[in-house]
C-alpha positions in Angstrom: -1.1 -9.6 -27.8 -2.1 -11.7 -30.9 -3.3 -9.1 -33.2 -4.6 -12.0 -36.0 -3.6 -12.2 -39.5 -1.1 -10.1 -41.4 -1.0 -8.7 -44.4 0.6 -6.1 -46.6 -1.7 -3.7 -48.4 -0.2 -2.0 -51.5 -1.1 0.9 -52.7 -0.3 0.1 -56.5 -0.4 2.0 -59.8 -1.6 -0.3 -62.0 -3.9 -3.0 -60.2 -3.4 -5.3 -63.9 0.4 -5.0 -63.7 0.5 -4.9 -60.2 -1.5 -8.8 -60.6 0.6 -10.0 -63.6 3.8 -9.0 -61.3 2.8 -11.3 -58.0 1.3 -13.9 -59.8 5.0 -14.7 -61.4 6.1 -15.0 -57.9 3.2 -17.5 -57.6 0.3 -15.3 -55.4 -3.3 -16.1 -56.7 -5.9 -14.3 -56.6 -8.4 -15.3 -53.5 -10.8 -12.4 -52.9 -11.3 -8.9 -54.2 -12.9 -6.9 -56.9 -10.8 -5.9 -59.7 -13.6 -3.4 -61.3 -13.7 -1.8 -57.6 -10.1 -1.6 -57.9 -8.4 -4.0 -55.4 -7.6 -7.6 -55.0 -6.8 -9.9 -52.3 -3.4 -12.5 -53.5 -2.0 -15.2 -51.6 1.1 -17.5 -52.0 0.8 -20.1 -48.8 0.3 -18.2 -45.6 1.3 -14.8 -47.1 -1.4 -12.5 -48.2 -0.9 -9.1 -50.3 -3.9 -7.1 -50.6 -3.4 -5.1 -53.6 -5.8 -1.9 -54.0 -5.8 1.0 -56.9 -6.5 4.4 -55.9 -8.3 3.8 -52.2 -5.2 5.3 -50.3 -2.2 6.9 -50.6 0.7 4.5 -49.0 1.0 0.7 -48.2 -0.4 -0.4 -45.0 0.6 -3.0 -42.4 -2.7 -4.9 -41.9 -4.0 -7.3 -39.1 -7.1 -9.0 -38.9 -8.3 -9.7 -35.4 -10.0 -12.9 -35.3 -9.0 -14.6 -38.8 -6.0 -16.8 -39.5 -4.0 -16.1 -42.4 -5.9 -18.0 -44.8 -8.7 -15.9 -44.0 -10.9 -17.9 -42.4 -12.5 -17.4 -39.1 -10.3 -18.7 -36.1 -11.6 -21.7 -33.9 -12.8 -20.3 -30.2 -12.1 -16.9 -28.8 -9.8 -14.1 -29.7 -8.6 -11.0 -28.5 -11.5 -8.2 -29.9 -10.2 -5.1 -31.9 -11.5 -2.9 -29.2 -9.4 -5.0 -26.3 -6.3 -4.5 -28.6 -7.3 -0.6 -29.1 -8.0 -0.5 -25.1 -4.2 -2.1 -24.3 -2.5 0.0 -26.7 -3.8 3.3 -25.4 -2.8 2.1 -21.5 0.7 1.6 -22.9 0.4 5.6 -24.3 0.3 4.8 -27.9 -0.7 6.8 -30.1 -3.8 5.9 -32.5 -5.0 7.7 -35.6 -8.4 6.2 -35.6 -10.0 5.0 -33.3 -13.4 2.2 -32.6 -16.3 3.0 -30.6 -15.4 0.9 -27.6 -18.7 -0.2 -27.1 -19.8 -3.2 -29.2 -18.8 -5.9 -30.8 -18.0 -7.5 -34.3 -16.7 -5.5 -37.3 -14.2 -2.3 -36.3 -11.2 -0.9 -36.6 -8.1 1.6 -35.7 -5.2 3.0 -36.9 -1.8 4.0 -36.3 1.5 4.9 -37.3 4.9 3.2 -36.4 7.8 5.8 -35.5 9.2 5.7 -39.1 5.7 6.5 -40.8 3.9 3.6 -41.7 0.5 3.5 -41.4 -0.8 0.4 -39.7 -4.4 -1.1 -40.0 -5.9 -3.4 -37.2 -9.5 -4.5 -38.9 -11.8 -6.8 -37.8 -14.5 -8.0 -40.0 -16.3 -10.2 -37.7 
């Protein structure tokens, strides 16, 4: 099941000192709004979105259909409401759940058996 690009979404305190803090460990800054309160940071493959006030823990995140840069992947991939589809047959759990009609943007959620919320969102 190839579930796209991962990331970590923090939920930080301080979007400015949250910033200052991963850039020392050499993420830059690649997409985001800081005045909306949340930034995108990457350091080679590994992406960290960073967001203020939008939600209460960090988030395991997957992008169907993007590789970890971010950018579209060449040919087909597995759509988030395929992924949603083979994770309820296997009796799993989700949170939130997509319309499984469609196609393009969507999402769902769930949460792994020690509590972490998980993210799989599509934007195309």
């Amino acid at each position: 099941m190839d579930l796209g690009a991962f990331s970590v979404s923090l939920a930080v305190k301080d979007l400015h000192a949250s910033r200052e803090f991963y850039e020392k460990l050499g993420f830059s800054a690649v997409g985001g709004n800081a005045d909306e309160g949340w930034l995108m940071l990457r350091n080679g493959t590994t992406t960290l979105g960073l967001f203020q006030g939008m939600f209460e823990k960090n988030i395991l995140t997957f992008n169907p259909g993007w590789t970890a840069e971010g950018e579209d992947v060449d040919g087909d991939f597995t759509d988030v409401r395929a992924l949603q589809a083979r994770l309820v047959e296997q009796g799993v759990t989700l949170i939130e759940t997509t319309s499984t009609d469609g196609e393009g943007p969507a999402h769902f959620t769930l949460i792994d058996p020690d509590g972490n919320p998980i993210l799989v969102d599509q934007h195309r």
